[in-house]
C-alpha positions in Angstrom: 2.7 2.2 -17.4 6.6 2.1 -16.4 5.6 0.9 -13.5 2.4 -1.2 -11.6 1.4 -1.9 -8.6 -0.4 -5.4 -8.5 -1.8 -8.3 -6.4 -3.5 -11.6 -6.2 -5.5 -13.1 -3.6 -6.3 -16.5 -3.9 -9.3 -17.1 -1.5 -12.1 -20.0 -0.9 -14.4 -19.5 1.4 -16.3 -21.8 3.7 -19.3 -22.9 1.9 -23.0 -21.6 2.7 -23.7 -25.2 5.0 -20.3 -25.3 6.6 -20.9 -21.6 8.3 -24.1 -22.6 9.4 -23.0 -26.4 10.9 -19.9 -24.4 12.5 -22.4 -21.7 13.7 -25.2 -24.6 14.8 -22.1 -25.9 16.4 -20.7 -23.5 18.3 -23.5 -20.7 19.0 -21.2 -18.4 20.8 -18.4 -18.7 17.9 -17.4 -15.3 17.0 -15.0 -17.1 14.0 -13.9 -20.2 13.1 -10.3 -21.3 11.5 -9.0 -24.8 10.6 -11.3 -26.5 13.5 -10.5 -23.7 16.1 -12.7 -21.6 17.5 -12.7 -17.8 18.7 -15.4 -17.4 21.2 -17.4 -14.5 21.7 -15.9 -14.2 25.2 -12.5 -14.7 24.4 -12.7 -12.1 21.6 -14.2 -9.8 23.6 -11.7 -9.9 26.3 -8.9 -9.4 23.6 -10.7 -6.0 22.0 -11.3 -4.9 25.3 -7.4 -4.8 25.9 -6.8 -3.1 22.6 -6.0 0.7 24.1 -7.2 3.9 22.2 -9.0 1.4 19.5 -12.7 2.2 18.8 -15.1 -0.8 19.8 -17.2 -1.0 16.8 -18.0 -4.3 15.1 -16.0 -3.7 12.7 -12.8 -3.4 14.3 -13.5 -6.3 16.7 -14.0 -7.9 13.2 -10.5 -7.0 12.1 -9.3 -8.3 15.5 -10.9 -11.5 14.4 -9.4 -11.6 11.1 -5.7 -11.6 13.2 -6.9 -14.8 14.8 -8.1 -16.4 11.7 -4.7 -15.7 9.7 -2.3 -16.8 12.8 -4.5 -19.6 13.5 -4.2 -21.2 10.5 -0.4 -20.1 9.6 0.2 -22.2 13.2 -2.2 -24.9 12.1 -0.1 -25.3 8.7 3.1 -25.2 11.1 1.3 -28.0 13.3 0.8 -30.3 9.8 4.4 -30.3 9.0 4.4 -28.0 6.2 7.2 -25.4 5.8 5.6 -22.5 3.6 8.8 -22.4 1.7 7.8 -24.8 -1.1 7.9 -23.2 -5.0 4.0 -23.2 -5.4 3.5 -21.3 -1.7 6.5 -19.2 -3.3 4.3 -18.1 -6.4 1.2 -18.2 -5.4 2.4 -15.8 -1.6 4.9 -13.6 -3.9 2.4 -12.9 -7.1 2.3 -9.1 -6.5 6.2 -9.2 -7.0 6.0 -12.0 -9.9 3.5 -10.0 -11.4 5.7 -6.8 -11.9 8.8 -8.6 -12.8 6.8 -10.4 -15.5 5.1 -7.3 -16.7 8.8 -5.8 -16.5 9.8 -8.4 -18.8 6.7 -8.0 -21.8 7.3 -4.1 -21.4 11.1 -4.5 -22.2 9.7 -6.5 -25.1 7.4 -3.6 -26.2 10.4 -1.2 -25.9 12.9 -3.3 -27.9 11.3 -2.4 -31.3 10.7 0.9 -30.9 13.2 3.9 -31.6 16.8 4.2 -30.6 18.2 7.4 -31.0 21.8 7.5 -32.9 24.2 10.1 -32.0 23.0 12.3 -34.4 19.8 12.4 -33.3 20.6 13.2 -30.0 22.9 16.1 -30.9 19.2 17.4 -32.9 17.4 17.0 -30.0 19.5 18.6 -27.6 19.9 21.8 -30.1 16.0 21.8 -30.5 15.4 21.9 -26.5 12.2 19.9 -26.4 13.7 18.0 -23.3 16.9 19.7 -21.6 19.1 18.3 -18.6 19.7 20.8 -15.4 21.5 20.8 -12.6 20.4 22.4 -9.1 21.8 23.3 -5.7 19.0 23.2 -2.9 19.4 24.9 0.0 16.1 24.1 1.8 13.9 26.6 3.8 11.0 25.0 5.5 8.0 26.5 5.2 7.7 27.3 8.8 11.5 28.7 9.1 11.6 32.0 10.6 13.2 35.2 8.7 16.6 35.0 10.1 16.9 31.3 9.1 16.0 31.9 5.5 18.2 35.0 5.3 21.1 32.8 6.4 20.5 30.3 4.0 19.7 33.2 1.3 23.6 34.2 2.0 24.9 30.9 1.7 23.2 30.5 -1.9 24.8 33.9 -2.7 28.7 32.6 -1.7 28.2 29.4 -3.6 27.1 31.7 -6.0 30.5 33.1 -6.3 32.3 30.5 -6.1 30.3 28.8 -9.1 30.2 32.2 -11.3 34.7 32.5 -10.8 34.9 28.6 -11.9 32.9 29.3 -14.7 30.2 26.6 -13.6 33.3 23.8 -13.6 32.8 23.3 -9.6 29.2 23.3 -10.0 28.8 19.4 -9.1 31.0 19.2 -6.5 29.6 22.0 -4.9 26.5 20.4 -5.4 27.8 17.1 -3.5 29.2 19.1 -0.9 26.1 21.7 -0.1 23.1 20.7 -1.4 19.9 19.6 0.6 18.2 17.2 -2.3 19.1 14.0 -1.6 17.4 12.8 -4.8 20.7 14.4 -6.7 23.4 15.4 -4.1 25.1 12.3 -4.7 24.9 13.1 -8.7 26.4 16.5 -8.7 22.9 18.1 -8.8 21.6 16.5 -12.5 18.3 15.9 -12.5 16.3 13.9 -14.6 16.0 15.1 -18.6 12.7 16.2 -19.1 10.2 18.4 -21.1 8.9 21.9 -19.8 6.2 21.3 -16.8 7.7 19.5 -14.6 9.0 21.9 -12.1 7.5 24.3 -10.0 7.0 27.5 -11.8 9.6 29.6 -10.1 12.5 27.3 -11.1 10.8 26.3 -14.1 10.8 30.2 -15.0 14.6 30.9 -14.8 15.8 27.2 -16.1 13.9 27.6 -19.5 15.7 30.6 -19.9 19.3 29.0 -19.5 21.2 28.9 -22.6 24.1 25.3 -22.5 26.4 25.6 -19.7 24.5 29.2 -18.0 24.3 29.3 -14.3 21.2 30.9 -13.0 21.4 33.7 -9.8 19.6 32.6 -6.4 16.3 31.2 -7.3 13.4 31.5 -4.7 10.9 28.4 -4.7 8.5 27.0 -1.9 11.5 24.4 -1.4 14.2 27.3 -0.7 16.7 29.0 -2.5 18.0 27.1 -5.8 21.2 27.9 -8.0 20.3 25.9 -11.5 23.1 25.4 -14.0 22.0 24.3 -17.9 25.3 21.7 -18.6 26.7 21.6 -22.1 26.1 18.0 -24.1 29.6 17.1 -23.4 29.1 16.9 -19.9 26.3 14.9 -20.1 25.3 12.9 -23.4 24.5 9.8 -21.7 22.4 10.7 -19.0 20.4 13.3 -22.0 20.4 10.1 -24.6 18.7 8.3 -21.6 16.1 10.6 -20.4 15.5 11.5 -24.1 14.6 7.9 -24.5 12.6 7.6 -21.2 10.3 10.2 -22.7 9.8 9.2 -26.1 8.9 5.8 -23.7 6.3 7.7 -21.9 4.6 9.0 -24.6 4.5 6.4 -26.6 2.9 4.2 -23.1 0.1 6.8 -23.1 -0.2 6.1 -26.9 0.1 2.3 -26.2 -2.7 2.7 -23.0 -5.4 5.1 -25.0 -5.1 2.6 -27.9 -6.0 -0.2 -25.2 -9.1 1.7 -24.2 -10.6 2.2 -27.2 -10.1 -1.3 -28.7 -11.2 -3.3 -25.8 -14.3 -0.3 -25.2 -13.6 -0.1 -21.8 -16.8 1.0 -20.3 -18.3 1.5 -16.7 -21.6 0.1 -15.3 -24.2 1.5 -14.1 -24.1 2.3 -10.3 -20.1 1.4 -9.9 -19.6 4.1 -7.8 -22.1 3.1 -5.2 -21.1 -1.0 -5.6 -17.5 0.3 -4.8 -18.2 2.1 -1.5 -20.5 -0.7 -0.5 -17.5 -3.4 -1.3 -15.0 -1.6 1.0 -16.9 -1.7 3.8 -17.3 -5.6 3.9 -14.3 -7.2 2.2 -15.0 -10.9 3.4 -18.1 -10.7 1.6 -16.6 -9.3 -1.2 -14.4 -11.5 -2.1 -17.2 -13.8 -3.6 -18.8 -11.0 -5.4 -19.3 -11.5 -9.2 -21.0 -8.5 -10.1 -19.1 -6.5 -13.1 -18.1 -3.2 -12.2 -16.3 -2.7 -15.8 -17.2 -4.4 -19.1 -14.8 -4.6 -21.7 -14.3 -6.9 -24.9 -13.3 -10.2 -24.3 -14.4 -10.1 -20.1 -15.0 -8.0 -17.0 -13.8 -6.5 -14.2 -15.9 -7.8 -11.0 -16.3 -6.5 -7.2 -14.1 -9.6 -6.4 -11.2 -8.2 -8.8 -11.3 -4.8 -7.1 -11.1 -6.2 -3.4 -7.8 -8.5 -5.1 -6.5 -5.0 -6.1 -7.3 -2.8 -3.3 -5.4 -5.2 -0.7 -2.1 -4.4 -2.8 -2.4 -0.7 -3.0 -1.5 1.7 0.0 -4.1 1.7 2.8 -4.8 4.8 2.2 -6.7 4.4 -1.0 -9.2 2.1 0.6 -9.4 4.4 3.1 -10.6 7.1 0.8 -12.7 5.3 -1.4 -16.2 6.1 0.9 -16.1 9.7 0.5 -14.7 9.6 -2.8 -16.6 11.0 -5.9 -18.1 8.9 -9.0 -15.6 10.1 -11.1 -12.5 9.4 -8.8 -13.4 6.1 -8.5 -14.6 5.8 -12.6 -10.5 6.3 -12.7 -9.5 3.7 -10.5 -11.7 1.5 -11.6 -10.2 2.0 -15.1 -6.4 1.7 -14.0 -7.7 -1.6 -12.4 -8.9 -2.4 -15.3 -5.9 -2.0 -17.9 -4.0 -3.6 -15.6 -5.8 -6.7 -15.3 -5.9 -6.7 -19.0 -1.8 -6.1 -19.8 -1.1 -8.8 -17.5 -3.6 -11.2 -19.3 -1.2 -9.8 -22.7 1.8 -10.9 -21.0 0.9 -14.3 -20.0 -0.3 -14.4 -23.8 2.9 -13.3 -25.3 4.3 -15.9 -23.1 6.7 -14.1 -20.8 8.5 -16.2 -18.1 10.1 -15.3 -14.9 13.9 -16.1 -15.0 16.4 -18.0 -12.8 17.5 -15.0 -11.4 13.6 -13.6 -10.5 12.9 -16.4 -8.7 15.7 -16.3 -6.4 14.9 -12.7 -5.6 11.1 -14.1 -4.9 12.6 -16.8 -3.1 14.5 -14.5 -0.6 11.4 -11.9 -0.3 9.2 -14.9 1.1 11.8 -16.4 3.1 12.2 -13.3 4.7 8.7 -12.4 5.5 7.9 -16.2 6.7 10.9 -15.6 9.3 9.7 -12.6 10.6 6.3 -14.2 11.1 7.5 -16.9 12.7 9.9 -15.2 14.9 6.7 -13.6 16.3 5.2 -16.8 17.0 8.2 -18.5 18.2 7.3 -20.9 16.2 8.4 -23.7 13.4 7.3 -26.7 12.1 10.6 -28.6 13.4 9.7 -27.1 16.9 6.8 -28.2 17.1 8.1 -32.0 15.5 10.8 -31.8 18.2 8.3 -30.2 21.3 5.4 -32.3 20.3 5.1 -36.4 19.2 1.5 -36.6 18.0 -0.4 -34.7 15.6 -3.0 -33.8 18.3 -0.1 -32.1 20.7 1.5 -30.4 18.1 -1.9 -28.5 17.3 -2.5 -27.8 21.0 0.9 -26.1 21.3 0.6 -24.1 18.3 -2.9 -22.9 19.9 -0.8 -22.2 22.7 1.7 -19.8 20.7 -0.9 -18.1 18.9 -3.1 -17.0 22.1 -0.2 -15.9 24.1 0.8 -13.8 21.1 -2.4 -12.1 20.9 -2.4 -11.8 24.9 0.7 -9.8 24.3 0.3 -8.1 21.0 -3.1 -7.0 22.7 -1.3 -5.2 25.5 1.3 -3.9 23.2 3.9 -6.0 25.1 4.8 -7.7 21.8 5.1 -5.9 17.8 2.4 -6.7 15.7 3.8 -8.8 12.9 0.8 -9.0 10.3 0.7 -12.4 8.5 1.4 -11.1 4.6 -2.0 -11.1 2.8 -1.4 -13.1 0.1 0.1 -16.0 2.2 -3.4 -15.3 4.7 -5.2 -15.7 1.2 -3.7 -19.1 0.3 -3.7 -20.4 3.7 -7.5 -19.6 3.7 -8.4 -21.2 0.6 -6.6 -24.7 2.1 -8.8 -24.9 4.9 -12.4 -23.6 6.2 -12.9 -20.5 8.5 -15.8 -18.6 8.7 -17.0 -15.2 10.4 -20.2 -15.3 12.3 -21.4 -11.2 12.2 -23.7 -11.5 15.0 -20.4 -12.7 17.2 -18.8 -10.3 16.5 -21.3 -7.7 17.6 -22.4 -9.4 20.9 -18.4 -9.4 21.3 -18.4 -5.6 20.5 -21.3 -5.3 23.3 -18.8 -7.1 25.6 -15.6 -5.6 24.9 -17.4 -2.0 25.8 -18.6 -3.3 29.2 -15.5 -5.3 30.0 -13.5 -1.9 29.5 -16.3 0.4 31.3 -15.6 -1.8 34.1 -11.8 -1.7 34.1 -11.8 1.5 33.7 -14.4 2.3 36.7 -11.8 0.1 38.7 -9.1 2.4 37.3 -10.6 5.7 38.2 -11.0 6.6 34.8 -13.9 9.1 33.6 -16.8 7.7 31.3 -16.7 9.5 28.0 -19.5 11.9 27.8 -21.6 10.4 25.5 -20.9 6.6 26.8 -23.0 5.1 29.1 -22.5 2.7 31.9 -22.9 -0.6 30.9 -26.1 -2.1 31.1 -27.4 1.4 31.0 -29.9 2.1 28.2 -30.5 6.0 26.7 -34.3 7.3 27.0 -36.2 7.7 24.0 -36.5 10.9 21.9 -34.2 14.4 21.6 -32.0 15.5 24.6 -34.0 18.0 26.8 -33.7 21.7 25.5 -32.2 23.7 28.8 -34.3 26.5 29.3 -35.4 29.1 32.1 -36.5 27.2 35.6 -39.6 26.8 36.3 -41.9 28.2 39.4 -43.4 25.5 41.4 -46.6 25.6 41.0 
């Protein structure tokens, strides 16, 4: 609870009758943005450019979504706007607002709870619930041949020495000097105060065992060879005081977050797991999806809250959500969840974002909004300077975005995504719209527009890919078997 993870999107969709007029409209639309229009043709030619990527609709689809985002970031450049106004601000930065608000309404939480005098801390060292060590690493990868880990093996045995005839007194210099973590080279070694479990059992093991300032022999671990040293309070009260109070904070969190459960009866719906896999798969669609996934007192926890979560959390968790079990996702889900819910009890408790959060916001956005543009080559005073009527300044911003994706296809510029949030609030300004049976005849294309580059190329078919306009006979491949006699 220290820490989360969240996101907003803010997203309107074309309604129902503007896809099908834009569709009616243009029949061989693949998308729309802002009054553009991707054609099937032109999106085909772009996928088909696209080296080593797969030609399924869906990634054409994705390749669509690029156009729609850059389309309508140039269009917004086009109209004069500058992205850098206080709302765009909020609205483009919320995952970051959101955390340095919740930030805020934790420290709250923390303020009233127990401070530790010196006393206590003298109590709690002596007791050795939590303890404070100290480590030299001197790695051994896992792959590292014998001699290599004999060498290192040797070195651990001279620091050794040298640590055992100074009594431990060098032991964090030595540990600045040798040592292969870089989590605590820089701090002599000291690693975090904690309670027993949090290390790997073969460090774990000999560290328990450490009476105040005893210095272990050459430890063995998956990481390498360790020397651990057990400092005396003296040496470090502060940093013990600290971690002492970072755990009692962690427990009482887990206190604070079980407590949340069970008074707002937090409970799954039927078939979540299923509704889950099937929202990951199409994420424009939704994003309008109502249907609860959690219930809880006081409100719910929709398809359309998940996808606003799952764009701020590592790819890699959408990425596992299709294979993963009912109960994996029954814990996401949950997660989700309480944190929808803690941020609704920080807006209540009425927790601002100071001075000093907003300028960090500030330069986060402006920095993102320059790298964007710098990939575009674009601004709203070049346009205003290139460009005298409205009409002009859309037609060169067209012109910026489809040499960019000429070049980004080719890989003869860096891909510079447009941040999601930003895509989101640009989106819900103006109408776009995805027509699914473009993007499939555009898949069709892309796969015969590369068959035949590649045939001009020289380069093999796959096995299993057929020339284009090629279609497979019906039923099982033949079974080889013995020849025949003629009869």
């Amino acid at each position: 609870m220290r820490r989360l993870g969240l996101v907003m999107t803010v997203l309107a969709t074309a309604g129902c009758s503007a896809l099908r007029d834009a569709f009616t409209a243009h029949p061989s639309a693949a998308a729309t943005a802002g009054g553009q229009v991707l054609t099937v043709d032109r999106l085909a030619e772009l996928a088909s450019k696209v080296k080593g990527m797969p030609l399924q609709p869906e990634n054409v689809g994705r390749l669509a979504d690029v156009y729609i985002d850059y389309t309508l970031f140039a269009l917004a450049l086009a109209q004069g706007k500058t992205l850098t106004d206080t709302a765009t601000v909020a609205a483009t930065m919320w995952p970051l607002a959101s955390q340095l608000k919740w930030d805020h309404f934790h420290e709250r939480l923390t303020s009233v709870r127990m401070r530790f005098t010196p006393r206590q801390v003298d109590s709690a060292f002596q007791a050795g619930n939590v303890r404070v060590f100290q480590h030299i690493l001197l790695q051994v990868p896992a792959s590292a041949a014998p001699p290599v880990a004999q060498q290192k093996e040797t070195q651990a045995k001279g620091l050794l020495t040298r640590i055992t005839a100074a009594h431990g007194a060098n032991f964090g210099a030595l540990a600045k000097r040798f040592s292969d973590d870089p989590g605590t080279k820089n701090r002599g070694g000291l690693l975090n105060a904690s309670g027993r479990g949090q290390f790997v059992p073969q460090f774990e093991d000999v560290a328990w065992q450490l009476a105040p300032g005893g210095v272990s022999g050459v430890v063995r671990s998956p990481y390498g060879f360790h020397i651990i040293r057990r400092p005396p309070l003296p040496e470090v009260r502060d940093s013990f005081a600290q971690g002492l109070q970072d755990v009692l904070g962690t427990r009482l969190d887990s206190i604070y977050m079980a407590g949340l459960d069970t008074a707002r009866q937090i409970k799954l719906t039927g078939g979540a797991g299923a509704a889950v896999r099937q929202a990951v798969q199409d994420i424009n669609a939704a994003r309008r999806d109502g249907h609860p996934l959690v219930t809880y007192r006081g409100g719910s926890f929709q398809v359309k809250d998940l996808i606003r979560w799952i764009r701020a959390l590592p790819p890699e968790v959408s990425q596992a959500v299709p294979t993963a079990t009912d109960a994996q996702i029954g814990v996401l889900l949950r997660q989700l969840t309480e944190r929808n819910i803690l941020l609704r009890q920080a807006d209540s408790a009425g927790v601002q974002l100071t001075d000093s959060d907003w300028a960090d916001l500030r330069v986060a956005h402006d920095s993102t909004l320059r790298k964007v543009q710098r990939a575009l080559a674009l601004t709203s005073q070049a346009l205003k300077d290139s460009a005298t009527t409205p009409e002009a300044r859309v037609r060169l911003a067209m012109a910026h975005v489809q040499g960019y994706l000429d070049n980004i296809v080719v890989a003869r510029s860096n891909y510079v995504p447009i941040p999601p949030f930003l895509g989101d609030l640009l989106r819900a300004g103006a109408p776009w719209s995805v027509n699914q049976a473009g993007i499939v005849r555009a898949s069709e294309q892309a796969r015969e527009l590369r068959a035949q580059s590649d045939s001009l190329r020289g380069v093999p078919r796959p096995n299993n890919e057929l020339a284009p306009g090629v279609r497979r006979a019906p039923g099982p491949a033949p079974v080889p078997g013995r020849p025949r006699r003629p009869q």
